[in-house]
Z-matrix of the N, CA and C atoms (Angstrom, degrees):
N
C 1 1.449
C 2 1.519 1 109.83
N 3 1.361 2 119.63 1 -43.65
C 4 1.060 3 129.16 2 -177.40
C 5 1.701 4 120.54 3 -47.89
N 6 1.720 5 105.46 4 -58.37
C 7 1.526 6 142.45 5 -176.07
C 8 1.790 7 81.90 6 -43.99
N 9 1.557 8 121.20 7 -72.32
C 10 0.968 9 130.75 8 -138.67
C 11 1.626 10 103.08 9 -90.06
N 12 1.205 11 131.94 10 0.15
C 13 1.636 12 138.85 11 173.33
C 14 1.406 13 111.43 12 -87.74
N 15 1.637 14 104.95 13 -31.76
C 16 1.183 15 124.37 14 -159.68
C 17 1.731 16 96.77 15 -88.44
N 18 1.079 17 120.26 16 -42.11
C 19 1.930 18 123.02 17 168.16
C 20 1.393 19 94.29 18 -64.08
N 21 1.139 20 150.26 19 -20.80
C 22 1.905 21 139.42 20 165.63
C 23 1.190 22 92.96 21 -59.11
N 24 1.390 23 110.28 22 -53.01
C 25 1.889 24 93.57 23 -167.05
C 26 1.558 25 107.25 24 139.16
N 27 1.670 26 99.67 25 -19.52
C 28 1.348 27 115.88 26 -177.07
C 29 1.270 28 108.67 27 -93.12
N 30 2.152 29 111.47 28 129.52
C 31 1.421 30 100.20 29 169.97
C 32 1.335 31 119.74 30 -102.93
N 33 1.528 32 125.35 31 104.34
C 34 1.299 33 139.85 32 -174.84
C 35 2.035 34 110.09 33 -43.50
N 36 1.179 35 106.24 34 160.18
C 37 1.473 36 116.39 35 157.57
C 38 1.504 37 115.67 36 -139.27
N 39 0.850 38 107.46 37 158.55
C 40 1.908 39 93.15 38 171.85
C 41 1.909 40 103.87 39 -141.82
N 42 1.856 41 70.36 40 153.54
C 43 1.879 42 89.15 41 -161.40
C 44 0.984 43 101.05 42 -130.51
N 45 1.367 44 131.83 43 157.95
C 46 1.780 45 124.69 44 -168.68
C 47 1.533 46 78.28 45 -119.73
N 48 1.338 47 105.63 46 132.20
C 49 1.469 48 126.46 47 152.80
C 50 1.406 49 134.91 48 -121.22
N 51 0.905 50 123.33 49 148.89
C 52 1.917 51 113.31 50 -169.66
C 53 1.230 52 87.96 51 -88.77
N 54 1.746 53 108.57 52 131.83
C 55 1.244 54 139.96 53 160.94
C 56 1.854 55 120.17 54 5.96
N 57 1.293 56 110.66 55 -66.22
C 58 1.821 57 120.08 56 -174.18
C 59 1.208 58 87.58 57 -66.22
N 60 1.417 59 138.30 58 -48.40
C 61 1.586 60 119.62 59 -146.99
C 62 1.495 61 107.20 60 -97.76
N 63 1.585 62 130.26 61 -16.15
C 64 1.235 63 148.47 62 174.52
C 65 1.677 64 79.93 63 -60.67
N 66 1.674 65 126.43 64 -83.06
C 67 1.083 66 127.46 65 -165.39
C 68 1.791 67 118.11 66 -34.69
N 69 0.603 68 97.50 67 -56.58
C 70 1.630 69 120.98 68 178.81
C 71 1.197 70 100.95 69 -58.65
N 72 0.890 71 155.77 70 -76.17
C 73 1.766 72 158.56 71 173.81
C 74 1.517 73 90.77 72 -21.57
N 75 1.582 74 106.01 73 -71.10
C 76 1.520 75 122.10 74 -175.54
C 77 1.515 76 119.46 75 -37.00
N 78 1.213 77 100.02 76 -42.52
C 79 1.543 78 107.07 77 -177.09
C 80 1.721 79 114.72 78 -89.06
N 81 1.268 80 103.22 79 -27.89
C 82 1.869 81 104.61 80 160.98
C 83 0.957 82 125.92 81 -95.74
N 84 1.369 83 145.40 82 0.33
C 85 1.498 84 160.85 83 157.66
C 86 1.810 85 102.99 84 108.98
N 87 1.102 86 107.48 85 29.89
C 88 1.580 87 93.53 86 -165.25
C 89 1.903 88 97.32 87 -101.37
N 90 1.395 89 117.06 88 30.43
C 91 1.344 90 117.25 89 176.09
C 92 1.706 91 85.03 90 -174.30
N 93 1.712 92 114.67 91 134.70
C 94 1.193 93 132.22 92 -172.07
C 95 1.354 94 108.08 93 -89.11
N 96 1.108 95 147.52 94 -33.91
C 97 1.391 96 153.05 95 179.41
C 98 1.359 97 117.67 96 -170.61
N 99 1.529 98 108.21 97 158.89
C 100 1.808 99 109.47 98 -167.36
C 101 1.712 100 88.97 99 -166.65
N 102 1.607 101 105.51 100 -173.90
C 103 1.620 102 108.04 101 -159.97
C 104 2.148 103 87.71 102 -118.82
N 105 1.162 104 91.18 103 106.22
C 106 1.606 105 94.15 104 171.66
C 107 1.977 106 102.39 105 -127.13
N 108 1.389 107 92.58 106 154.10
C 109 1.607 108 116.58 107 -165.13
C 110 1.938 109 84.05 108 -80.85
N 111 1.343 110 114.41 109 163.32
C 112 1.731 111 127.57 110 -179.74
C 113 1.307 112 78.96 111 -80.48
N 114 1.527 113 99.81 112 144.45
C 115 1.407 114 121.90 113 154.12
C 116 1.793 115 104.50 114 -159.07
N 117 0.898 116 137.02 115 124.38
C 118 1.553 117 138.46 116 174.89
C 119 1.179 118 115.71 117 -20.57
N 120 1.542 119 113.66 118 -67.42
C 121 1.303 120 115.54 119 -166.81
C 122 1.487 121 108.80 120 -73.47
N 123 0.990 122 117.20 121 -15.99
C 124 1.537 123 110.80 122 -171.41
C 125 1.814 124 105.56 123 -60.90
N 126 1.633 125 97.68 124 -33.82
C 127 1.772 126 112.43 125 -173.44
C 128 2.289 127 98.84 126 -33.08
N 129 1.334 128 100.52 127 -37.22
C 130 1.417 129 102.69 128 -170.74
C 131 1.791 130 113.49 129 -50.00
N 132 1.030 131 130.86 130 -36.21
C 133 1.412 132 163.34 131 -171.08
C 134 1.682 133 122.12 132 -93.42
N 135 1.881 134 92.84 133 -57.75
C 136 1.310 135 81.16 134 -166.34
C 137 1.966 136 102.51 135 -122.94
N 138 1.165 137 87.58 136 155.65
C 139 1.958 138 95.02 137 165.74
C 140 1.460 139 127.06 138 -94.28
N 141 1.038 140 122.89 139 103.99
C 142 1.624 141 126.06 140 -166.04
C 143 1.587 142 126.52 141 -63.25
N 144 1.070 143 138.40 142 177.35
C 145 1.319 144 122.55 143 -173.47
C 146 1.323 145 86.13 144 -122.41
N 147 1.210 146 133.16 145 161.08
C 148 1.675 147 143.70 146 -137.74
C 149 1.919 148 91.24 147 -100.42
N 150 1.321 149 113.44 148 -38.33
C 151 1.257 150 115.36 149 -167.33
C 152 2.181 151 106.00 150 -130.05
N 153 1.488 152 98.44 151 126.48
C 154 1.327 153 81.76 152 -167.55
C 155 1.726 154 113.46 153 -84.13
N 156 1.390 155 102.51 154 155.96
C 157 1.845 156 112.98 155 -170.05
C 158 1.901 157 108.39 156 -53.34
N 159 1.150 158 81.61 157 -49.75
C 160 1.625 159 92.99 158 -178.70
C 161 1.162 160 118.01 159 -171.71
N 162 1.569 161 119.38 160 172.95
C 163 1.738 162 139.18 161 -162.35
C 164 1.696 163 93.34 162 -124.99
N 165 1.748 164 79.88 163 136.82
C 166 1.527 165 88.16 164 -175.16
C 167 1.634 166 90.68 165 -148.08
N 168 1.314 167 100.67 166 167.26
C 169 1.758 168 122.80 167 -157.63
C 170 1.517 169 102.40 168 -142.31
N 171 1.708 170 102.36 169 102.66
C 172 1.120 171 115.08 170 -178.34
C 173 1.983 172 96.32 171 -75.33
N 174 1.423 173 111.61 172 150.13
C 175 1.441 174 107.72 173 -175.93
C 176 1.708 175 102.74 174 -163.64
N 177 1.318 176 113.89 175 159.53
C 178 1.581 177 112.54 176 177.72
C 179 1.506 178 120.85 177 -70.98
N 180 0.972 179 152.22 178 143.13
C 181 1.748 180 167.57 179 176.03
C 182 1.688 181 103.96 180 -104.04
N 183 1.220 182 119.03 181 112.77
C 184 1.350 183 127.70 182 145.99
C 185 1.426 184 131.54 183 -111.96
N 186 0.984 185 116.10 184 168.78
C 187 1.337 186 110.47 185 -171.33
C 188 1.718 187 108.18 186 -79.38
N 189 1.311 188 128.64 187 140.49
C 190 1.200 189 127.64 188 -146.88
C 191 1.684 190 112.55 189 -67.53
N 192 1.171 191 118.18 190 -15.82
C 193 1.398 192 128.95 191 -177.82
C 194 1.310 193 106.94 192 -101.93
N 195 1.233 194 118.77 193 5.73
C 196 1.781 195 111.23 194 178.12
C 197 1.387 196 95.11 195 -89.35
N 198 1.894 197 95.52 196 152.12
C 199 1.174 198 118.65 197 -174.34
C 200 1.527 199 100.03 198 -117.32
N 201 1.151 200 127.64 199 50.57
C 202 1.685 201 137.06 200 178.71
C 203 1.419 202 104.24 201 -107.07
N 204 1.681 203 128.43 202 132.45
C 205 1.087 204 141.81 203 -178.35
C 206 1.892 205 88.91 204 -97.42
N 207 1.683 206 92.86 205 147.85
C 208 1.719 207 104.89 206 170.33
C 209 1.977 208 78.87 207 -135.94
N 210 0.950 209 114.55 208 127.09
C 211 1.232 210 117.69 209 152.69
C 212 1.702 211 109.74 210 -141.66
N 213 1.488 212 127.70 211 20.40
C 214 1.270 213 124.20 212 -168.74
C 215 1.157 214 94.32 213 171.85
N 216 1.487 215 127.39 214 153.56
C 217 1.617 216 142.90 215 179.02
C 218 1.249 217 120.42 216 -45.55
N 219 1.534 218 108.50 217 -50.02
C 220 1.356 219 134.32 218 175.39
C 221 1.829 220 103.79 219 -42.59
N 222 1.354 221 124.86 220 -39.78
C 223 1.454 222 134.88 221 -133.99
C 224 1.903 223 80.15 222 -88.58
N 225 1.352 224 112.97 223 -32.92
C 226 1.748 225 113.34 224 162.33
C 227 1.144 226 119.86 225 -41.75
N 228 1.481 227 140.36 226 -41.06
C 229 1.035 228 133.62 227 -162.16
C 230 1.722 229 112.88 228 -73.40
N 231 1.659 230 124.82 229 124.99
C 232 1.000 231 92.83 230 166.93
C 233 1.751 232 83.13 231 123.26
N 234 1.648 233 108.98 232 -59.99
C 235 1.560 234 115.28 233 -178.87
C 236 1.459 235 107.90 234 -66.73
N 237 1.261 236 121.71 235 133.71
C 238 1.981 237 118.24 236 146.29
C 239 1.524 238 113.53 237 -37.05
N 240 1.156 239 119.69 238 96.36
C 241 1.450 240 101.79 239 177.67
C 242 1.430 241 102.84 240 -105.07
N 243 1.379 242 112.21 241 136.14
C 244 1.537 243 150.85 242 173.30
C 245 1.796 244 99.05 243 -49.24
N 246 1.051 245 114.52 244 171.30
C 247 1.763 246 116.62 245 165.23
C 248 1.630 247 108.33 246 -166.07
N 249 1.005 248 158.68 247 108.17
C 250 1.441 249 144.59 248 108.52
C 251 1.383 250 141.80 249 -12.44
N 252 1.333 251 106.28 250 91.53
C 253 1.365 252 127.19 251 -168.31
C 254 1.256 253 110.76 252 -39.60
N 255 1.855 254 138.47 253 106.19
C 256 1.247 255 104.06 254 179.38
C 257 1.503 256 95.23 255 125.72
N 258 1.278 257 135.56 256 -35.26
C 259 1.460 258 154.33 257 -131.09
C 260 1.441 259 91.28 258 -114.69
N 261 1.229 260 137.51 259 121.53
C 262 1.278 261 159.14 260 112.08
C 263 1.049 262 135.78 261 -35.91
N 264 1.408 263 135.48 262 -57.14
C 265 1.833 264 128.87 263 163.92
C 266 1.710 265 84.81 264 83.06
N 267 1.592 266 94.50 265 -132.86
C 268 1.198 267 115.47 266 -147.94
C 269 1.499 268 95.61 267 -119.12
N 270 1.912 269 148.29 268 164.67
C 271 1.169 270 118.32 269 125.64
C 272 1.619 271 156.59 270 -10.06
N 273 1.031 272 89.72 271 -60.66
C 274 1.149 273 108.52 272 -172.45
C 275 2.098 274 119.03 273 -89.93
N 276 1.706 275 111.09 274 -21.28
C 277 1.419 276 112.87 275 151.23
C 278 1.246 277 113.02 276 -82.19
N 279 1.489 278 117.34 277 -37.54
C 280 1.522 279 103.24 278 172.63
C 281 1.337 280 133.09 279 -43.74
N 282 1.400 281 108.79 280 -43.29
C 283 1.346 282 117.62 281 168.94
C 284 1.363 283 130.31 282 -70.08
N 285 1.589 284 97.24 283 -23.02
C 286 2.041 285 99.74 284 159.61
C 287 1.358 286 114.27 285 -81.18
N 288 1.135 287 128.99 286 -0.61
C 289 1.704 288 146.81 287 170.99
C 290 1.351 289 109.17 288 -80.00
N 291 1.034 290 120.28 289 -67.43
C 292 1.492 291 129.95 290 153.70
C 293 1.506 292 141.66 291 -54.42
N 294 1.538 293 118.45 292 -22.32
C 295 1.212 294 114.73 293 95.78
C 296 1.356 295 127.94 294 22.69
N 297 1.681 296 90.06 295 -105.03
C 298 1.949 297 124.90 296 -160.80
C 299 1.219 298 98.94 297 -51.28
N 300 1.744 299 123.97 298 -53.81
C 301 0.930 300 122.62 299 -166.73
C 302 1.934 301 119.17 300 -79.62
N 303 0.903 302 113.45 301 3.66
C 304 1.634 303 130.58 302 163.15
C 305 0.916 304 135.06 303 -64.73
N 306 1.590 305 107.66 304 -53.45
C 307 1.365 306 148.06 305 175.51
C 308 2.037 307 106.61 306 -82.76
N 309 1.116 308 115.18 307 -27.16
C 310 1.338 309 107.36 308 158.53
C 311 1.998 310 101.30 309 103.99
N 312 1.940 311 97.34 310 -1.38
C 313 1.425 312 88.77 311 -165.92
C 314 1.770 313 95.69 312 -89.31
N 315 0.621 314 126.39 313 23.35
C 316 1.678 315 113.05 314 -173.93
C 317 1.535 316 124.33 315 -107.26
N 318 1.079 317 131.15 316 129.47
C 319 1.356 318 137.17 317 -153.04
C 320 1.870 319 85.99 318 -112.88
N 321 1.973 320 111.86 319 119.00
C 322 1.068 321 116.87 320 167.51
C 323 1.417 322 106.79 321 -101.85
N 324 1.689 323 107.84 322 151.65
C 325 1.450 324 112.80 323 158.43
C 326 1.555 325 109.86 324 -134.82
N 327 1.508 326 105.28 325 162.41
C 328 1.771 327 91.51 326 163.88
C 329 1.483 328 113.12 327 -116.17
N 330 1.906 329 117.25 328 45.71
C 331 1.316 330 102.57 329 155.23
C 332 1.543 331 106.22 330 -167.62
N 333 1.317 332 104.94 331 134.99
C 334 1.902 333 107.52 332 171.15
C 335 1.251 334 104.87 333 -28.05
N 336 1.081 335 144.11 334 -39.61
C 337 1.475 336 133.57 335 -167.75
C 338 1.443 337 112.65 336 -57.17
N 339 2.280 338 104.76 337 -62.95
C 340 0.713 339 100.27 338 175.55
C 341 2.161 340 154.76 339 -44.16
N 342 1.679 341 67.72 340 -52.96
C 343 2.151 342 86.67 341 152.69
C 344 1.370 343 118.84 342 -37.82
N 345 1.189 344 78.00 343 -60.69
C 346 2.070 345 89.06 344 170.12
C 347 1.506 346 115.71 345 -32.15
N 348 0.959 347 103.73 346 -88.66
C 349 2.001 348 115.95 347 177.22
C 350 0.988 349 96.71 348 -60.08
N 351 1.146 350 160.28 349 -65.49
C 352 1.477 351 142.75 350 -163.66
C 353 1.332 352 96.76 351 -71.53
N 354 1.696 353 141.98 352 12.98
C 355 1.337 354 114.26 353 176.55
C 356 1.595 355 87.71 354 -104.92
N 357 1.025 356 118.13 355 -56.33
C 358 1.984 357 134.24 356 155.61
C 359 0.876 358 124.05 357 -8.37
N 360 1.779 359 128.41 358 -40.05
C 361 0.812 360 140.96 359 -131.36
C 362 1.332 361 82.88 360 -136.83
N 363 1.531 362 140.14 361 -58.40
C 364 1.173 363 110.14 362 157.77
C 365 1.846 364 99.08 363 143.22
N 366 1.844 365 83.01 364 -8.11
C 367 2.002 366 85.56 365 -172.66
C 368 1.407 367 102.94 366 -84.85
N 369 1.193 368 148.46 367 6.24
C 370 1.404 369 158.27 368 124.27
C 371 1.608 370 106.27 369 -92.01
N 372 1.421 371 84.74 370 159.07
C 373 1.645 372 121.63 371 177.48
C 374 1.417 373 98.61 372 -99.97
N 375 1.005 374 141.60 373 -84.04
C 376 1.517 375 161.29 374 177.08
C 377 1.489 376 118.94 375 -119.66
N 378 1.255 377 79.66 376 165.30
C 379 1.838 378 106.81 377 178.23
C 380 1.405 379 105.14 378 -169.46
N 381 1.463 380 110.43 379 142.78
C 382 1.475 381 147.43 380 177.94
C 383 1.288 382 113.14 381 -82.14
N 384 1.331 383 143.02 382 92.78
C 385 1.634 384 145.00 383 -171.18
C 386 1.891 385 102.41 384 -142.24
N 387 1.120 386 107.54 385 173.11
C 388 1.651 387 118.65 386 172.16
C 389 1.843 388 118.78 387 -74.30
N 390 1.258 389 124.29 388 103.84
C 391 1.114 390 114.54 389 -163.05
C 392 1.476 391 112.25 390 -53.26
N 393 1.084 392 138.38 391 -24.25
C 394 1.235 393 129.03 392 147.36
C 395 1.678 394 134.36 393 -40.76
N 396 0.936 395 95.69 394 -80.62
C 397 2.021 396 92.93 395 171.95
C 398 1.445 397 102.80 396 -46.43
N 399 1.061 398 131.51 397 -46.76
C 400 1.633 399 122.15 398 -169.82
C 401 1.610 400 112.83 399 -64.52
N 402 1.662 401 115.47 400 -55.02
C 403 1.205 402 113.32 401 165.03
C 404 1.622 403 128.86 402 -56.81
N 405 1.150 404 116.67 403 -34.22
C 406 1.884 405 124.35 404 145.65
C 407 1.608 406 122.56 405 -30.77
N 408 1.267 407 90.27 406 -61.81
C 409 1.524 408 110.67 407 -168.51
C 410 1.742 409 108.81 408 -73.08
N 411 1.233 410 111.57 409 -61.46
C 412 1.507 411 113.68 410 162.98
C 413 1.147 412 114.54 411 -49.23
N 414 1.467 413 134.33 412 -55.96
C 415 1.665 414 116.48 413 176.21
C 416 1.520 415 113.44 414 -67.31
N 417 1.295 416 136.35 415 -15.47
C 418 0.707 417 145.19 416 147.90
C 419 2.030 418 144.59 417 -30.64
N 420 1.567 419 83.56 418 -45.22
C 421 1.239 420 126.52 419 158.64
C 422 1.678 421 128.38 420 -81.82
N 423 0.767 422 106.81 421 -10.59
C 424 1.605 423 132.47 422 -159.65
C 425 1.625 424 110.04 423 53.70
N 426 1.689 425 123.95 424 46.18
C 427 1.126 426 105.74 425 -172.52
C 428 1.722 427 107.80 426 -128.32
N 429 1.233 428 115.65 427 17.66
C 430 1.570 429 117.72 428 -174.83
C 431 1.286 430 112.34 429 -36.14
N 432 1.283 431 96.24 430 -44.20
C 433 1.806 432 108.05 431 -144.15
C 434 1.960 433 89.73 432 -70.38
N 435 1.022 434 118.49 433 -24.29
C 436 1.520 435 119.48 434 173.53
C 437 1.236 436 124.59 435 -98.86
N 438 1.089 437 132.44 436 22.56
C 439 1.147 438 138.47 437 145.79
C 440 2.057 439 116.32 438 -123.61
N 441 1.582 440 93.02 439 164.23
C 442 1.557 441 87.77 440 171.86
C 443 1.631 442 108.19 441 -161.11
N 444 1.106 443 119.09 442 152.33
C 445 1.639 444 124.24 443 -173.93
C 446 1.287 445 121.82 444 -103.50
N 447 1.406 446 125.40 445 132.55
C 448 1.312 447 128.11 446 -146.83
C 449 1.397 448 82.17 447 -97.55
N 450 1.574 449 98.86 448 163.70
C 451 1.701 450 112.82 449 172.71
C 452 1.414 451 115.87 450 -92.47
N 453 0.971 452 118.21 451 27.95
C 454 1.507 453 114.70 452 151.32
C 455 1.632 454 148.12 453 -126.58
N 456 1.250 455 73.67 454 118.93
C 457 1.867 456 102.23 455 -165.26
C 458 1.598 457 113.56 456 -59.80
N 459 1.486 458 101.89 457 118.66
C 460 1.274 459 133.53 458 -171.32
C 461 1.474 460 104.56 459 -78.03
N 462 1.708 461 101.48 460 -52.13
C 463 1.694 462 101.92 461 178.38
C 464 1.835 463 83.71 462 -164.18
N 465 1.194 464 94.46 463 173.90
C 466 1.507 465 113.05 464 -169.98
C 467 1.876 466 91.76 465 -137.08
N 468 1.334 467 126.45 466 120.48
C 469 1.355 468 143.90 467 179.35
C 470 1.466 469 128.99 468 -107.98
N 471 1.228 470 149.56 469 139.18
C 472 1.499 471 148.22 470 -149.78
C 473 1.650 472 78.01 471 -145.60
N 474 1.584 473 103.52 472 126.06
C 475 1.684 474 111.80 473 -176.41
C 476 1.409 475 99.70 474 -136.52
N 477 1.328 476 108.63 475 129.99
C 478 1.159 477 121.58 476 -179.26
C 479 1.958 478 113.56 477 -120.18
N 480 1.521 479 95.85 478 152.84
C 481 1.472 480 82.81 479 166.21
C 482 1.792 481 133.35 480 -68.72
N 483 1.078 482 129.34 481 176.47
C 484 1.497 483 108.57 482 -175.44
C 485 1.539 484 86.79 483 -166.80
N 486 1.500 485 95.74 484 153.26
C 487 1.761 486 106.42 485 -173.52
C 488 1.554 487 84.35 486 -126.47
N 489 1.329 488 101.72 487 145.49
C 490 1.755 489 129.20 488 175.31
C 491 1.659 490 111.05 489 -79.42
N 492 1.318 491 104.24 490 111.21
C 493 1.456 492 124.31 491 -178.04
C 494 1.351 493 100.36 492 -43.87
N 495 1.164 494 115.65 493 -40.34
C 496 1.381 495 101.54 494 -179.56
C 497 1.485 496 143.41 495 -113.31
N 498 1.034 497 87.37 496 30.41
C 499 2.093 498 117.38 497 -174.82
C 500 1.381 499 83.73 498 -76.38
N 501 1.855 500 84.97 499 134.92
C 502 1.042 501 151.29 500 -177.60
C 503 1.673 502 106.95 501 -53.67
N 504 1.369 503 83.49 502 -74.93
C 505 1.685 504 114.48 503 -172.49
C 506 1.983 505 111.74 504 -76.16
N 507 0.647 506 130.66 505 -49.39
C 508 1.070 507 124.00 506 155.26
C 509 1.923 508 133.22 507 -73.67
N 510 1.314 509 102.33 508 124.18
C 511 1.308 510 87.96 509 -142.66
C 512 1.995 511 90.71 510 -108.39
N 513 1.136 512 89.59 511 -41.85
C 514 2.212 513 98.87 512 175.47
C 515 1.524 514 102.44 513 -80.08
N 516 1.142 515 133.80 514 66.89
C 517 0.981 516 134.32 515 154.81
C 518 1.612 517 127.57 516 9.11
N 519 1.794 518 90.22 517 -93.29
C 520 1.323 519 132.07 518 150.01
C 521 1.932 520 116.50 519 -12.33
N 522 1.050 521 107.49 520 -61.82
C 523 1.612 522 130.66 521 -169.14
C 524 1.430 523 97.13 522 -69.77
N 525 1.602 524 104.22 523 -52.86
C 526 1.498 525 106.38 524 -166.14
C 527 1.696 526 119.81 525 -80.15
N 528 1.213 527 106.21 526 -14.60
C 529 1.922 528 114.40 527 171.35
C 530 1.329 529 95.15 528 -87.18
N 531 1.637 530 138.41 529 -42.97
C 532 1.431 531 123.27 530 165.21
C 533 1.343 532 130.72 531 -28.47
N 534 1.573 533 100.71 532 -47.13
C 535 1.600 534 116.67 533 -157.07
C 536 1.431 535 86.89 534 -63.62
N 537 1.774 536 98.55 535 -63.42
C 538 1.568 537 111.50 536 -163.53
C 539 1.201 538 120.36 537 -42.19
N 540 1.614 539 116.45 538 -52.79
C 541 1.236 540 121.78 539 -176.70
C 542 1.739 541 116.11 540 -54.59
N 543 1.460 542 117.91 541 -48.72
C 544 1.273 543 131.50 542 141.14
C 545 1.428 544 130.68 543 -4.27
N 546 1.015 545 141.61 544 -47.35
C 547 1.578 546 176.91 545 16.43
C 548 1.398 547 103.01 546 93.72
C-alpha cells in the first residue's frame, strides 16, 4: 500500500487506531485512507479502490489449551465472549453479539491487543476478530503460541484500500484512486 501511495505523490504513515475512531477520522477527513471491507453505506465516506488488497476470514480465538468446540453460534453460549469495539462480523453474529450485550454477558474492548490478554489471561473464553490482525498482533505480543483460531468462519471479507471523502490533503480524489488502483 505504501510502495503504491507513494507513486500518487503522497507520503503515507501508518497509525493503529481502534476501529470507531479510525472510522470517524475517515468520515471527517482527519485520516486520508485506511483498509475497510465493502459495505454500501460506507460508499457515503469512503472511495474504494477498483480491486480489493485482500480476503480475510473473520473466525473464533481460544486460548490454545481449551478444549471447547465452536462448530455453530449456539456453541457461544455459555463461553465469555470477548468483543471489539467497532467490529461488525457478519449479520447474523452481530446480532448474537448484541444479544451478549443485552443480556449483560459480553466483555467490550477497543483493541486486538486487549482481547488478546484477556483471552490469555483467561477473563474471556473467546473472541471473533480477522485471523490476520490477531495472528500479527499476538506474535507481536510474544503470545501466539497461546492462543489458536478455530475453523469456523463467521464471515469471509474482500478489503480494499479507500480514501476519505473528505481529506483535507488530498484534493483530486479521482486521479489519486486511479494512480493507486494502477499500482
Amino acid at each position: 500500500i505504501g510502495i503504491c501511495a507513494r507513486q500518487t505523490g503522497f507520503a503515507p504513515t501508518f497509525r493503529l487506531y481502534p476501529i470507531e475512531r479510525m472510522r470517524t477520522m475517515m468520515k471527517r477527513g482527519g485520516m486520508e485512507g485506511s483498509i475497510f471491507s465493502y459495505k454500501p453505506h460506507r460508499k457515503a465516506f469512503l472511495i474504494y479502490s477498483e480491486e480489493p488488497i485482500f480476503r480475510e476470514s473473520y473466525v473464533p480465538f481460544m486460548r490454545a489449551n481449551s478444549d471447547a468446540k465452536i462448530t455453530r453460534i449456539a456453541d457461544f453460549d455459555g463461553l465469555r465472549l470477548g468483543h471489539l469495539h467497532g467490529l461488525t462480523y457478519a449479520p447474523h453474529f452481530l446480532a448474537y453479539v448484541e444479544k451478549r450485550r443485552g443480556s449483560g454477558t459480553l466483555d467490550i474492548t477497543t483493541s486486538h491487543d486487549a482481547n488478546i490478554r484477556k483471552l490469555v489471561s483467561g477473563k474471556i473464553d473467546v473472541f471473533v476478530d480477522t485471523i490476520g490482525s490477531i495472528r500479527w498482533r499476538s506474535a507481536e505480543l510474544g503470545l501466539s503460541n497461546r492462543i489458536t483460531d478455530v475453523r469456523y468462519v463467521i464471515r469471509n471479507a474482500d478489503y480494499y484500500f479507500t480514501l476519505s471523502r473528505a481529506s483535507k490533503v488530498i484534493s483530486d480524489k479521482a486521479k489519486f484512486i486511479a494512480q493507486f488502483d494502477a499500482c
